[in-house]
C-alpha positions as CSV (number, residue, x, y, z in Angstrom):
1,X,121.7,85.9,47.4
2,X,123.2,87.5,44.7
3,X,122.2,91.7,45.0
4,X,124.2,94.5,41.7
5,X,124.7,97.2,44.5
6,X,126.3,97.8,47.9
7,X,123.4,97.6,50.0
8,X,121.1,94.1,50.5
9,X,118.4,95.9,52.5
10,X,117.9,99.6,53.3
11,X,114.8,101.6,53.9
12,X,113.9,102.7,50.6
13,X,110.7,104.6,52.5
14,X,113.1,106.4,54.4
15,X,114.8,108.2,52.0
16,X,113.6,111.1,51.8
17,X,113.3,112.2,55.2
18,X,117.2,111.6,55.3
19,X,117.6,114.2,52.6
20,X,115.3,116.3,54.9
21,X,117.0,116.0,57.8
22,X,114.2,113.9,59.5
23,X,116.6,111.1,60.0
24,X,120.1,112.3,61.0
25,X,121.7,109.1,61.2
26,X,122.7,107.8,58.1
27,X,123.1,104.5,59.5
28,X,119.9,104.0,60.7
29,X,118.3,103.4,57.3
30,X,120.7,100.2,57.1
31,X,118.3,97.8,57.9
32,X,120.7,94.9,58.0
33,X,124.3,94.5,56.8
34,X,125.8,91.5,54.7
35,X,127.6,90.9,57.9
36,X,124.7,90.7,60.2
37,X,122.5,88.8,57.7
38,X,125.2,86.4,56.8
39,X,126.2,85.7,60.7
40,X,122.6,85.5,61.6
41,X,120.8,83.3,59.2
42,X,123.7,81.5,57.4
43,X,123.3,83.0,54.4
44,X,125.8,83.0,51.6
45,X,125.7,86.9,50.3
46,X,127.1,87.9,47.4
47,X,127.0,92.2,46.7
48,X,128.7,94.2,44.0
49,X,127.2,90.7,41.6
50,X,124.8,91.3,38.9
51,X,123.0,88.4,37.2
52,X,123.5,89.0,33.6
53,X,121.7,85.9,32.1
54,X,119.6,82.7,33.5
55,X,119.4,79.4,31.8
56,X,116.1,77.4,32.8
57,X,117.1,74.2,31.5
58,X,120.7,73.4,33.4
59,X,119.9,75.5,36.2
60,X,122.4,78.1,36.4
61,X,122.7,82.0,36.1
62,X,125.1,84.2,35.1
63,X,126.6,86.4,37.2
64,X,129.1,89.1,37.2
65,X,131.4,90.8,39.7
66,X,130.9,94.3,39.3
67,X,134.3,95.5,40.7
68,X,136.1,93.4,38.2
69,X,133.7,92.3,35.5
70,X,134.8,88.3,36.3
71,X,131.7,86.6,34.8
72,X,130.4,83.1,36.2
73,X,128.3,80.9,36.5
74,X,126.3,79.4,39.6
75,X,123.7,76.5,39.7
76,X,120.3,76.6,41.6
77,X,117.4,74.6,42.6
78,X,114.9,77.2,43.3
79,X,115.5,80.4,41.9
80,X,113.6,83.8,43.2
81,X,113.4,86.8,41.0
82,X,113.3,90.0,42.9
83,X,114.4,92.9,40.8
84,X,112.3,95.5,42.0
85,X,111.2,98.9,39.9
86,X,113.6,101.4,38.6
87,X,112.7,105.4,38.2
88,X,111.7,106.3,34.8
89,X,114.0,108.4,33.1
90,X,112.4,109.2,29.4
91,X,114.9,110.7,26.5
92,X,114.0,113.8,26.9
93,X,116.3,117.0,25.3
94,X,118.8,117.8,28.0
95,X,118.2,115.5,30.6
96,X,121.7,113.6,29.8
97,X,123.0,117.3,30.4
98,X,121.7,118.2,33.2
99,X,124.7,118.8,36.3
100,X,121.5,118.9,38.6
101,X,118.8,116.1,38.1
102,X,118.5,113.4,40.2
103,X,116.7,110.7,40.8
104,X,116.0,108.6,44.3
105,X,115.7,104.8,44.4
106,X,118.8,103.5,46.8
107,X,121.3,105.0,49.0
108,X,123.7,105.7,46.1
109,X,121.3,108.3,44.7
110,X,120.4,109.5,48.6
111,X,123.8,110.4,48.8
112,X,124.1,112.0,45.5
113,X,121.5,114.4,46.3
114,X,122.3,114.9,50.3
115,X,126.0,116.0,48.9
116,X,124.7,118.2,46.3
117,X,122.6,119.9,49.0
118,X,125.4,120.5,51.2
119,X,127.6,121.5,48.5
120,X,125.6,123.5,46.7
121,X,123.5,125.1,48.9
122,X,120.4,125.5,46.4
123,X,117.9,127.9,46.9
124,X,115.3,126.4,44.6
125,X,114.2,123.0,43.5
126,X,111.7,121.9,40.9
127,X,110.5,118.0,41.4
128,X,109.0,116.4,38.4
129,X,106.3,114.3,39.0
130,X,103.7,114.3,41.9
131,X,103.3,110.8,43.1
132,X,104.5,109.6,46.2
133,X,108.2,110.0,46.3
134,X,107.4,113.5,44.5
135,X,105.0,114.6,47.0
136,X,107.5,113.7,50.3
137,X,110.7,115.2,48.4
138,X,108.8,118.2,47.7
139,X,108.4,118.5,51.6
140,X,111.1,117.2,52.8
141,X,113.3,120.1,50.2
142,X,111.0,122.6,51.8
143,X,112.0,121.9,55.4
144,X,115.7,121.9,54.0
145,X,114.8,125.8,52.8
146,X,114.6,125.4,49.8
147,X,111.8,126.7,47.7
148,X,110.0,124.0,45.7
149,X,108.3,123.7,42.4
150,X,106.4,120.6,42.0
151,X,105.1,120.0,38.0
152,X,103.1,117.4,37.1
153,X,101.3,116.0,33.6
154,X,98.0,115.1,35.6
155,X,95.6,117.6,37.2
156,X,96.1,116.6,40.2
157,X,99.2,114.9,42.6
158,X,99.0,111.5,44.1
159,X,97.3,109.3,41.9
160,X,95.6,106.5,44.5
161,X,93.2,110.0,45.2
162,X,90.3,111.6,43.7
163,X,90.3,114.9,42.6
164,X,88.3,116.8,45.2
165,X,90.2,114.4,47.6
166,X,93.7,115.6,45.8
167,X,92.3,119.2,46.6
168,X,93.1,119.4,50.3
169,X,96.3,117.7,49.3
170,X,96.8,121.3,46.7
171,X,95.8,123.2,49.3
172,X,98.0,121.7,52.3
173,X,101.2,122.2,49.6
174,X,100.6,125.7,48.9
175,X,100.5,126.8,52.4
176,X,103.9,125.2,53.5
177,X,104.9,127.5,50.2
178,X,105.3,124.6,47.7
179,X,104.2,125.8,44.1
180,X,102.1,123.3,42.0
181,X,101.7,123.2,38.6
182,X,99.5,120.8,37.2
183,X,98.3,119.5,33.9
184,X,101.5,120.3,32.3
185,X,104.0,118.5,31.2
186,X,107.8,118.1,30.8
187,X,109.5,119.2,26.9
188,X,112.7,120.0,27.8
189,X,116.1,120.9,29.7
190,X,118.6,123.6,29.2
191,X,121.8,125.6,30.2
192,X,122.8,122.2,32.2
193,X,119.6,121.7,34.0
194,X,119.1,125.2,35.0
195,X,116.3,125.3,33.1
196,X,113.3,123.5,32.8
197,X,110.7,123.8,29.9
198,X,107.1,123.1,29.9
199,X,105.1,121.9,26.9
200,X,103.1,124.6,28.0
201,X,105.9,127.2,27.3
202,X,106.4,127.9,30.3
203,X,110.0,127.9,31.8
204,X,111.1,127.3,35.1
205,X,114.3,128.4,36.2
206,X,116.0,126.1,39.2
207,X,119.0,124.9,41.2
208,X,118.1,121.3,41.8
209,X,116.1,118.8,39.9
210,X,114.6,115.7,41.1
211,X,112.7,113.6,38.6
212,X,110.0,111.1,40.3
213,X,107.9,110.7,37.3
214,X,107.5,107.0,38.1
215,X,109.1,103.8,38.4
216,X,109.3,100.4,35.5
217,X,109.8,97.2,36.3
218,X,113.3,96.0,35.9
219,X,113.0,93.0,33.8
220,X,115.5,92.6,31.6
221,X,117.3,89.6,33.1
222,X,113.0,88.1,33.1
223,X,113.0,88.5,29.1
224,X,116.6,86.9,28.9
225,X,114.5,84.0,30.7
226,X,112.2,83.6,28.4
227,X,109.6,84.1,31.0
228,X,105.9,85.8,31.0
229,X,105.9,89.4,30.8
230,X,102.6,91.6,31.0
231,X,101.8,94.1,29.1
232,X,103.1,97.4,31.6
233,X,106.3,95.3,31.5
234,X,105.9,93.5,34.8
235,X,106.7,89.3,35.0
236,X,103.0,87.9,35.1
237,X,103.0,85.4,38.4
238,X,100.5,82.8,39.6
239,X,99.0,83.2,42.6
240,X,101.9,81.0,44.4
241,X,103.9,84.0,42.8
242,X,105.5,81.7,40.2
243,X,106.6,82.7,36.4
244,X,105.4,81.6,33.5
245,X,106.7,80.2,30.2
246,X,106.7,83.2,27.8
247,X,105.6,80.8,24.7
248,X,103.7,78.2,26.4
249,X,102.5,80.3,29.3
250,X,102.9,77.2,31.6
251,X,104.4,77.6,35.1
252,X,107.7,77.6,35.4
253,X,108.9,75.4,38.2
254,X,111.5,76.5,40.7
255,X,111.0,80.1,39.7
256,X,109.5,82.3,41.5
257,X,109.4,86.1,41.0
258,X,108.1,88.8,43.6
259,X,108.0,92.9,44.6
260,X,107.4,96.0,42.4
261,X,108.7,93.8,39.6
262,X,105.6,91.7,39.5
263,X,102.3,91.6,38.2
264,X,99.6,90.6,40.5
265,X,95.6,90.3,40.9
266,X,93.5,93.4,41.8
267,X,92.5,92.2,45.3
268,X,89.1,94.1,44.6
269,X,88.4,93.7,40.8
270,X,90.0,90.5,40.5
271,X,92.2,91.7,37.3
272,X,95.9,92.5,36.7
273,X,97.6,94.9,38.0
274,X,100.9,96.2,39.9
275,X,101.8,97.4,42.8
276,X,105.2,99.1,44.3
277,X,104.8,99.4,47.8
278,X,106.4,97.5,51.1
279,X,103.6,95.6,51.9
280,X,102.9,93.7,49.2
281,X,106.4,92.9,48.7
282,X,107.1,91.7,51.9
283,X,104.0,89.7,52.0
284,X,105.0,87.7,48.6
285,X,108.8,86.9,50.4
286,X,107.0,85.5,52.9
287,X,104.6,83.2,50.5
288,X,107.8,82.0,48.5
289,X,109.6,81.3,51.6
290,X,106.7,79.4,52.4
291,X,105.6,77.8,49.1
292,X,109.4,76.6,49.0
293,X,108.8,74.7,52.6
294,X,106.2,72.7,51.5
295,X,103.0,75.0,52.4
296,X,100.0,75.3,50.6
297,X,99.4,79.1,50.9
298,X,98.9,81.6,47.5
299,X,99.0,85.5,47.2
300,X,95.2,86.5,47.0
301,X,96.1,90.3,45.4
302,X,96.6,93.7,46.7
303,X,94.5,96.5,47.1
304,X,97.3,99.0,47.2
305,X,96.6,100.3,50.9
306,X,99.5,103.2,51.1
307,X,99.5,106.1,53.7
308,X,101.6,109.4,53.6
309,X,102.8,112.3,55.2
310,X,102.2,115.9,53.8
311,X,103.3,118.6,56.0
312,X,100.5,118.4,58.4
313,X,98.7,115.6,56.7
314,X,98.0,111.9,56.3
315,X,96.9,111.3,53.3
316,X,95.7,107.5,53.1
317,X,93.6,105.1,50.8
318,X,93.0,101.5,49.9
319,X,91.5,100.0,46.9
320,X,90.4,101.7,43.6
321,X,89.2,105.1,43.4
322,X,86.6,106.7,41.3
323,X,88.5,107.1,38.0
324,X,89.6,103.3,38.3
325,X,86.4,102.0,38.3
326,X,84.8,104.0,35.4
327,X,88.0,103.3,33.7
328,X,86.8,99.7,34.2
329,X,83.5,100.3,34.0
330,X,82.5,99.1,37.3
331,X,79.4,100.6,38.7
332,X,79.8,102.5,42.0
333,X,78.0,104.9,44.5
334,X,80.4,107.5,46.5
335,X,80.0,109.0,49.6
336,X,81.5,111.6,51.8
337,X,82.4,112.4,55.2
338,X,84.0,114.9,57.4
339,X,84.5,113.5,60.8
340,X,86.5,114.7,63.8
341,X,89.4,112.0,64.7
342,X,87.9,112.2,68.4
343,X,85.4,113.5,70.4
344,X,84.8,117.0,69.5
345,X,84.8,118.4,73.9
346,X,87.9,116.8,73.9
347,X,91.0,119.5,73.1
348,X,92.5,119.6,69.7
349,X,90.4,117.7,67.8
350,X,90.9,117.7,63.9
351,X,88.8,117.1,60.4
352,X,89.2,113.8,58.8
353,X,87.9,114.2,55.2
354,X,87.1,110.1,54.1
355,X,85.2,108.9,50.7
356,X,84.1,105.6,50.3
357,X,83.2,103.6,47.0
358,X,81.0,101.1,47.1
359,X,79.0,99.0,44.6
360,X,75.0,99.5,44.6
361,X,74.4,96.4,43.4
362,X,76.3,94.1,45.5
363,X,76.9,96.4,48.3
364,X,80.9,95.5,48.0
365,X,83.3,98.1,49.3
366,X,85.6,99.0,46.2
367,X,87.9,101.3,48.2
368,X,88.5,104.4,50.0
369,X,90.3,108.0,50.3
370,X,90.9,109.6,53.8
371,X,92.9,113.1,53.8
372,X,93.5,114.5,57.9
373,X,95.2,114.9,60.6
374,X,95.7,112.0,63.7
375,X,93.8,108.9,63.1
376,X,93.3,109.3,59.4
377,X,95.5,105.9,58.1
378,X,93.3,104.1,60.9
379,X,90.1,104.4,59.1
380,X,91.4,103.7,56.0
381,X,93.1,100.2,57.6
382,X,89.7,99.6,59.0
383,X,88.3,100.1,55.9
384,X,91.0,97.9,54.2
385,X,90.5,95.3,56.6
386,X,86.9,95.4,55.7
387,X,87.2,94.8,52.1
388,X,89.7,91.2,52.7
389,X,87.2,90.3,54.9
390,X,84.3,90.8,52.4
391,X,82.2,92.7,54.5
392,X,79.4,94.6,53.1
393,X,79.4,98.4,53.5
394,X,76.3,98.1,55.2
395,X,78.1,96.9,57.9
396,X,80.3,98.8,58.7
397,X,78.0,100.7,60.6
398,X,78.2,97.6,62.8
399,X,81.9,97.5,63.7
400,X,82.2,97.5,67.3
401,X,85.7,100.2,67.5
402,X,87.6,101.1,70.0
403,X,86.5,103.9,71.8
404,X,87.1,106.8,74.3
405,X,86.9,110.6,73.6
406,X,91.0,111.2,73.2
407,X,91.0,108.6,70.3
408,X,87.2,108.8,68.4
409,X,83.7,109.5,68.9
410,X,80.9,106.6,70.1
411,X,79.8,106.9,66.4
412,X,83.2,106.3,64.8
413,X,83.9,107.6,60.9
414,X,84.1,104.5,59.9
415,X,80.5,103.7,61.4
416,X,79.2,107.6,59.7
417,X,80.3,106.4,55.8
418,X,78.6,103.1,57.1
419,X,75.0,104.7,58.3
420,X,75.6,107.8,54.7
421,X,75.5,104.4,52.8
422,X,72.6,103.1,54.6
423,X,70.4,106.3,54.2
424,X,70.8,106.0,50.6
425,X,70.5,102.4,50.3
426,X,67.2,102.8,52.2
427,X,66.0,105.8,49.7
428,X,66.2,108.4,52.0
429,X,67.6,111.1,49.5
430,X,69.5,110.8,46.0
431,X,72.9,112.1,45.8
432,X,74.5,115.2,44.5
433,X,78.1,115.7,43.8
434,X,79.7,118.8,43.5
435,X,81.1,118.4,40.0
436,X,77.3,118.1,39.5
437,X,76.6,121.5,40.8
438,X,76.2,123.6,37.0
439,X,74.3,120.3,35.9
440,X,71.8,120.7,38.4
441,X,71.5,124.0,37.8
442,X,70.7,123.4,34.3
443,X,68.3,121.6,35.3
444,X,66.5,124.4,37.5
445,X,67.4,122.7,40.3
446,X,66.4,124.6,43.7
447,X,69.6,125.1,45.7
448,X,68.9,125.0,49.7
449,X,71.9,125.9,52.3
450,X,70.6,124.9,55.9
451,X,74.0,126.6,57.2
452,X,73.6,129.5,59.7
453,X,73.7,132.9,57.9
454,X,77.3,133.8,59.4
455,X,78.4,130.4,57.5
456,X,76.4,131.8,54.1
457,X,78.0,134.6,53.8
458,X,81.7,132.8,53.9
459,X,81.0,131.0,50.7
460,X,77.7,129.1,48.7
461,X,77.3,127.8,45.9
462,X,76.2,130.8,43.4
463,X,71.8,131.2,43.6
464,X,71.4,129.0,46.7
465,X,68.9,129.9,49.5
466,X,69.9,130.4,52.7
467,X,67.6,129.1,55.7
468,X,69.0,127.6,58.3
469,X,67.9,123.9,59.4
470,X,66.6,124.8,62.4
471,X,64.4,127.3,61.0
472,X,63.1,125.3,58.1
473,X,59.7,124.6,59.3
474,X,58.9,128.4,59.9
475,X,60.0,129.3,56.6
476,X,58.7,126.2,54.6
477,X,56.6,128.7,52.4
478,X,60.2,130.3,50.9
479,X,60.5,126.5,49.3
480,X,57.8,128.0,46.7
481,X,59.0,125.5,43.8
482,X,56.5,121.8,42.9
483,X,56.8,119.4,45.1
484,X,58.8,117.5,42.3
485,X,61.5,119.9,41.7
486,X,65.1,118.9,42.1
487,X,65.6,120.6,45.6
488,X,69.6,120.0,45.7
489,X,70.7,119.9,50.2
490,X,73.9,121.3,51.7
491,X,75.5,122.1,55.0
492,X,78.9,122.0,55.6
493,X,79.5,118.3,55.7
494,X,76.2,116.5,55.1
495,X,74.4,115.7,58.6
496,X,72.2,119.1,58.8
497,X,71.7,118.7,55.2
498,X,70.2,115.0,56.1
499,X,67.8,116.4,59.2
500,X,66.4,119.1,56.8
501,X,65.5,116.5,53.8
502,X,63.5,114.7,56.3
503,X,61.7,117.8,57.1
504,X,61.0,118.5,53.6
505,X,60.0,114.8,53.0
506,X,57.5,115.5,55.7
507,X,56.1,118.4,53.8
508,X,55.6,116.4,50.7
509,X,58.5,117.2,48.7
510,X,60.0,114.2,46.4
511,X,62.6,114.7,44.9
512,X,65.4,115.6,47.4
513,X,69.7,115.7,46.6
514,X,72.1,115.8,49.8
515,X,75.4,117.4,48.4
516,X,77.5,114.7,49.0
517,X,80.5,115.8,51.8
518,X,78.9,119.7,51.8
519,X,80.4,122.6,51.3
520,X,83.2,121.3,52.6
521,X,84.2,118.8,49.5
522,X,82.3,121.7,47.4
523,X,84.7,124.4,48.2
524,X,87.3,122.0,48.3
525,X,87.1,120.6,44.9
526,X,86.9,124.2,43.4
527,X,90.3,125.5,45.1
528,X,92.3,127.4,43.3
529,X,96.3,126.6,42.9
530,X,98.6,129.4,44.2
531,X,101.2,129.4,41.9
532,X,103.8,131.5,40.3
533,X,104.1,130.0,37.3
């Protein structure tokens, strides 16, 4: 095992909550030593040795000694590539500069920035980029005292999310005091770093930079090996995780190539793609190890199933969300949900917000979102779980979960986006979304809250009519629109919104909306940033 750096296996996850303070013990994100690898499993480990070149036909690599730049050569049978991803660092004016930007991808640059902290003591910190090593250095900076500017090109952070969904995620950040600003993106540095400038023309002024704007593939010593590279950069693999001939795009044998360096199938929509996360990657060692031994097993794709912490939240999701899939031009029905993680009697329950994307035709789950509290990455692994085994999202209404009222409801979440689906399947009511909100009113929709009148006058949607579910067959004759009219349904989260459809169904009205997820994901998706900038 040849490995460039110090380390052969560390927790990469972990970082950040080092830097935070989270993890005190430096030495617990070792996860095992050269020593204690070597002694266990007889392995012959070789750090501080980079592998400069490879040469297919004899069989042997390169390698240099890092400490002493020796160069030799070593022969092999069966070689694995595992390279991993490296943080993107663009040439942008001043970055070379810059006495304060860092960037976090091994203990080396955990160290870096855990000495500057100490040393330095900064009182602010801008992070660039809002994915997830953005998002928990942002919080973990915060619960160091330090106040934090995140700045990201997008509209939104966290990428794997939907915009409404990303919402809560907005809101959660400013009120741990975390400044957001979105949809902008990075020019330039000055005065060493101290400065940050926007291609908005804005200018931030901070103590500490951290740039997480993304990660490449390292795959440099691939193209030296004449292998198969995609086109995001990423060595193309079979599905036994094998390389490919870069001109005769035949399989390689006795080279393998796995991790964030690799490009895989979309588990769901069956084409490329690649992802940088632990599970994958630990999944793929496993296959090789395998495939080497003789077995006949293959890597069947990734659905990207991730799970993080934000302050207060989990904020999970599996699959492709809703700007994959009309990226990709995959048809798709969402739905909403906001659930309690348990029984509602039972103290300290909390809001799980979930969306689910599913395909009308074939009824296949394409993925999901879940933003909450305590049992929020459960759903989505039931959910995940769900799509390897091909179940239909009809059925999901028939999962038999675990329950009892500290840990869910009899009617789990999971079983609620299963029975939403069913409703509309069955032609119940159409959907409304609440970016469709101004088209329906274009439209001359009729806009009907069944919320009680104290809920009203918190927040609507601008022109709606207030009468509350329970009062909807007394007051039928305020409905004084054709029995055709787009009558567009909310409540809070969707279920009273549902009872009072079927009332007006029963009173001959046709063409009924339920807002999908309420006011709830209404009010959510039109937050507005705090920010200072």
């Amino acid at each position: 095992m040849f490995e460039r750096d110090e380390y052969i296996s560390f927790a990469n996850c972990g970082l950040p909550y080092y830097i935070g303070n989270v993890i005190t013990d430096r030495e617990d994100l070792l996860v095992q030593t050269v020593e204690g690898m070597s002694e266990r499993f007889n392995i012959d480990i070789r750090n501080f040795s980079e592998v400069i070149d490879i040469n297919r036909k004899d069989k042997k690599v390169m390698v240099r000694k890092v400490k002493t730049n020796e160069v030799y050569e070593e022969s092999y049978d069966v070689l694995i590539l595992s390279p991993g991803a490296k943080p993107i660092q663009p040439p942008i004016e001043g970055l070379k500069e810059s006495k304060n930007l860092y960037v976090l991808r091994n203990i080396a640059d955990t160290d870096a920035i855990y000495n500057s902290i100490e040393s330095t003591q900064p009182k602010t910190a801008v992070v660039v980029g809002g994915g997830f090593i953005g998002v928990e250095m942002a919080e973990n900076l915060t619960e160091r005292g330090i106040k934090v500017t995140i700045v990201e090109k997008m509209p939104q952070v966290l990428a794997p999310l939907d915009f409404e969904m990303a919402q809560l995620v907005h809101q959660e950040l400013n009120e741990h005091g975390v400044n957001l600003v979105l949809g902008d993106g990075l020019l330039k540095f000055s005065e060493d770093g101290k400065k940050i400038h926007l291609e908005s023309g804005k200018v931030i002024d901070t103590d500490l930079i951290i740039l997480s704007i993304g990660v490449v593939p390292e795959n440099t010593l691939a193209k030296k090996a004449d292998v198969l590279i995609g086109p995001r950069g990423h060595i193309v693999t079979t599905s036994k995780l094998q390389a490919l001939d870069a001109q005769t795009q035949e399989v390689v044998e006795g080279f393998y190539a796995l991790g964030d360096a690799i490009q895989v199938k979309d588990f769901v929509t069956k084409g490329d793609t690649a992802i940088a996360l632990a599970w994958p990657a630990n999944r793929q060692a496993r296959l090789v190890a395998d495939i080497i031994n003789g077995k006949d097993v293959e890597y069947k794709g990734s659905l990207g199933t991730s799970v993080l912490k934000v302050f207060n939240l989990t904020v999970a999701a599996t699959g492709n969300n809703q700007r994959l899939l009309e990226m990709k031009k995959i048809p798709y029905q969402a739905i909403h949900a906001h659930r309690n993680n348990h029984a509602s009697y039972y103290p300290n329950a909390t809001n799980i917000s979930l969306k689910l994307l599913y395909n009308p035709a074939t009824l296949e789950i394409l993925g999901a979102q879940a933003v909450g509290e305590e049992g929020t990455e459960k759903r989505i692994d039931v959910i995940a779980t769900a799509i390897k085994s091909k179940l239909k999202v009809t059925e999901l209404s028939d999962l038999e979960l675990a329950y009892a009222p500290p840990f869910s409801s009899a009617k789990d979440p999971v079983n609620i986006l299963g029975y939403i689906a069913e409703n509309i399947i069955d032609g119940h009511y159409k959907v409304a979304y609440p970016n469709q909100v101004e088209d329906f009113i274009k439209q001359s929709a009729f806009f009907l809250d069944v919320r009680t009148s104290e809920e009203f006058e918190e927040g609507s949607i601008f022109g709606s009519v207030n009468i509350e579910v329970d009062q909807l067959r007394q007051r039928i004759d305020e409905i004084n629109v054709s029995k055709d009219t787009p009558i567009v349904v909310n409540c809070y989260v969707g279920l009273r919104a549902y009872l009072a459809i079927m009332i007006l169904k029963s009173y001959g009205f046709t063409n009924l909306y339920n807002l999908s997820g309420g006011y709830r994901t209404y009010s959510a998706l039109n937050y507005k940033l705090n920010s200072e900038f």
